[in-house]
N, C-alpha and C positions, 0 to 999 in steps of 0.2 A: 496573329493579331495580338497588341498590346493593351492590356488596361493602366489605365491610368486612374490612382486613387485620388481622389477628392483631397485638395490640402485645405487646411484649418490653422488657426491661428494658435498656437499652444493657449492662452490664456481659452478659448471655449472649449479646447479640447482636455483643461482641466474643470471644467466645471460637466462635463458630461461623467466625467469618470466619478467625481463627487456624486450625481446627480444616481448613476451605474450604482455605488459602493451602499447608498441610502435605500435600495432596494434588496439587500442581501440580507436573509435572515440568517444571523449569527446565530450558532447553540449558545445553550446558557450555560453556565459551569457546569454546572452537574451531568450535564448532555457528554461534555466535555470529557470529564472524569469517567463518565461511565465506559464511554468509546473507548479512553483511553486503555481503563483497567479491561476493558474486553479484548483488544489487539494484543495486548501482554500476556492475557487466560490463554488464550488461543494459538500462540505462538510458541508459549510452553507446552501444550497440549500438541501442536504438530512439528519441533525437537523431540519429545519424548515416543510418539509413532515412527516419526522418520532412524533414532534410536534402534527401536526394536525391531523394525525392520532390518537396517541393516546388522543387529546383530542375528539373527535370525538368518540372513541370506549366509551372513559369513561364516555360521555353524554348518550348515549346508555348502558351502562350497570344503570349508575343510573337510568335512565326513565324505566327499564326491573325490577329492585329490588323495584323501587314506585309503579310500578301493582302490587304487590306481598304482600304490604304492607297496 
């Protein structure tokens, strides 16, 4: 079984989107700024983990293959 959507005339179906867009609470700069400068803290901060991690396995895998050898 098919649905079939509802067509509309572009001209109402830009004033719905207008109408859609007037309900959107935008942040305000500083909202902005702050989200920003936190994705970048945080980002830094899970490089520098993901870092030590792998140096850490990869000291451990060398010390695992020097028994071996």
């Amino acid at each position: 079984m098919s649905r079939l959507m509802a067509k509309s005339n572009p001209f109402t179906f830009l004033q719905q989107v207008r109408s859609e867009t007037l309900k959107v609470s935008w942040p305000s700069r500083r909202e902005t700024m702050i989200t920003t400068v936190t994705v970048f803290v945080m980002a830094i901060v899970a490089a520098l983990f993901f870092l030590a991690v792998d140096q850490i396995l990869a000291e451990a895998v060398r010390l695992l293959l020097a028994i071996g050898s």
